[in-house]
C-alpha positions as CSV (number, residue, x, y, z in Angstrom):
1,X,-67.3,4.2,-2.6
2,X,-63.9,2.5,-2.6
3,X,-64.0,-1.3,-0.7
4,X,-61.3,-0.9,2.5
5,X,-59.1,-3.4,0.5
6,X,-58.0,-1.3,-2.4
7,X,-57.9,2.2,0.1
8,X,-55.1,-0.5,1.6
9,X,-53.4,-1.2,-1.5
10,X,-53.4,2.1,-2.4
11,X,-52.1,4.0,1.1
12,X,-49.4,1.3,2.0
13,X,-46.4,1.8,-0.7
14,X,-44.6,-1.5,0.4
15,X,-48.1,-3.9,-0.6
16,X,-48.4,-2.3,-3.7
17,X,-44.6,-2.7,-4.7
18,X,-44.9,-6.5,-3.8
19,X,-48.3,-7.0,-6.3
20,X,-46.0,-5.2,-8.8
21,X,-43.6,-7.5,-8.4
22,X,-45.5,-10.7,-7.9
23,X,-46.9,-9.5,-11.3
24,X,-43.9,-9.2,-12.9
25,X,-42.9,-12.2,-11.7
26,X,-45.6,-13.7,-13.0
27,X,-45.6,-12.1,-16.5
28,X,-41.8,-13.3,-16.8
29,X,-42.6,-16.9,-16.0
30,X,-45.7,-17.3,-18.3
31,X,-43.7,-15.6,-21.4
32,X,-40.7,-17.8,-20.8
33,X,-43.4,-21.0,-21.8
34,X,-45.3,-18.9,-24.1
35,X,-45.0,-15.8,-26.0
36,X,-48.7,-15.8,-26.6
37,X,-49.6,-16.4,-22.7
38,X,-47.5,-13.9,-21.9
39,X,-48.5,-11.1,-24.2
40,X,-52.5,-12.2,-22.6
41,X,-51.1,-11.3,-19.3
42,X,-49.9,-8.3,-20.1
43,X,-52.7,-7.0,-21.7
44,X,-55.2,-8.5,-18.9
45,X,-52.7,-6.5,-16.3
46,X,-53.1,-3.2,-18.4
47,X,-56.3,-3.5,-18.2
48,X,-57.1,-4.8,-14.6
49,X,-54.9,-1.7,-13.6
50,X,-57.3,1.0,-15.4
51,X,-60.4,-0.5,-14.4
52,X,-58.9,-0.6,-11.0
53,X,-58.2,3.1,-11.3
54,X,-61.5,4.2,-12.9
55,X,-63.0,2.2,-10.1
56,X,-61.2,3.6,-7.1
57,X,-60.2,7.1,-8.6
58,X,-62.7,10.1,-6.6
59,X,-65.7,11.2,-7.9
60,X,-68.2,13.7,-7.8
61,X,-71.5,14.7,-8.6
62,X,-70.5,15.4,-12.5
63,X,-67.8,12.5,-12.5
64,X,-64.6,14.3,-12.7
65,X,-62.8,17.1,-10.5
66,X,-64.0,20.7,-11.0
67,X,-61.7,23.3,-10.9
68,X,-65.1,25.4,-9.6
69,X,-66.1,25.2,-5.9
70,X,-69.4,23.6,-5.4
71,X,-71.0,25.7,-3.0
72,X,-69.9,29.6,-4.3
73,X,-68.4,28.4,-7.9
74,X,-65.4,30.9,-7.3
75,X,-62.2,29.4,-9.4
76,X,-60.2,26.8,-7.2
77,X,-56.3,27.2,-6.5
78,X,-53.9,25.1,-8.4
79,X,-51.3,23.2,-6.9
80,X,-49.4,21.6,-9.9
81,X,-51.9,21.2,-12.3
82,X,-54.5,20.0,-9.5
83,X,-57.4,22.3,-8.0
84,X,-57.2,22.4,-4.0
85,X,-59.2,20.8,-2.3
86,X,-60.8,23.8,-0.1
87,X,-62.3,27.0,-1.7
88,X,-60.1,30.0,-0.8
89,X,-63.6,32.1,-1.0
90,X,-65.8,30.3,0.9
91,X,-63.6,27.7,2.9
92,X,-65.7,24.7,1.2
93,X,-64.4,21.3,1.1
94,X,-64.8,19.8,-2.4
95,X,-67.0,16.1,-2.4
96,X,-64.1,15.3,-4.5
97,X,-61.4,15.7,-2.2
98,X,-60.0,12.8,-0.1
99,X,-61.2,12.7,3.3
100,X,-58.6,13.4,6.3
């Protein structure tokens, strides 16, 4: 389950474009002292953002998206390069899918 926080980040465009800059900001002030600092900041940024988006990406019962519905394992619709989320077949919301 995601924490409410990061569903926030995610959802409101504006917050997540001021962390992104406060980060840069950041990153361009600790490399103007040091080349080394900065280069550790990068890297530790890379990698808060993928643990953040292994951590708050959906899951489901086999830990990644099936392109199979659950419940009647007829082949789910693509909508660019992405299953849907509901089973043409059998009308079956996916655990995977994002709640409304």
């Amino acid at each position: 389950m995601t924490p409410r926080w990061v569903e926030r980040i995610i959802v409101s465009r504006s917050l997540m474009w001021v962390i992104f800059a406060a980060y840069f900001a950041l990153f361009l002030g600790v490399d103007a002292l040091s080349r080394i600092g900065g280069d550790v900041v990068l890297v530790a940024g890379v990698v808060g953002l993928g643990a953040a988006f292994l951590w708050s990406r959906p899951k489901s019962g086999r830990g990644s998206i099936s392109t199979h519905c659950e419940k009647c394992g007829a082949t789910l619709q693509g909508v660019a390069g992405l299953p849907r989320a509901t089973c043409r077949e059998c009308a079956h919301r996916q655990s995977w899918a994002p709640k409304r």
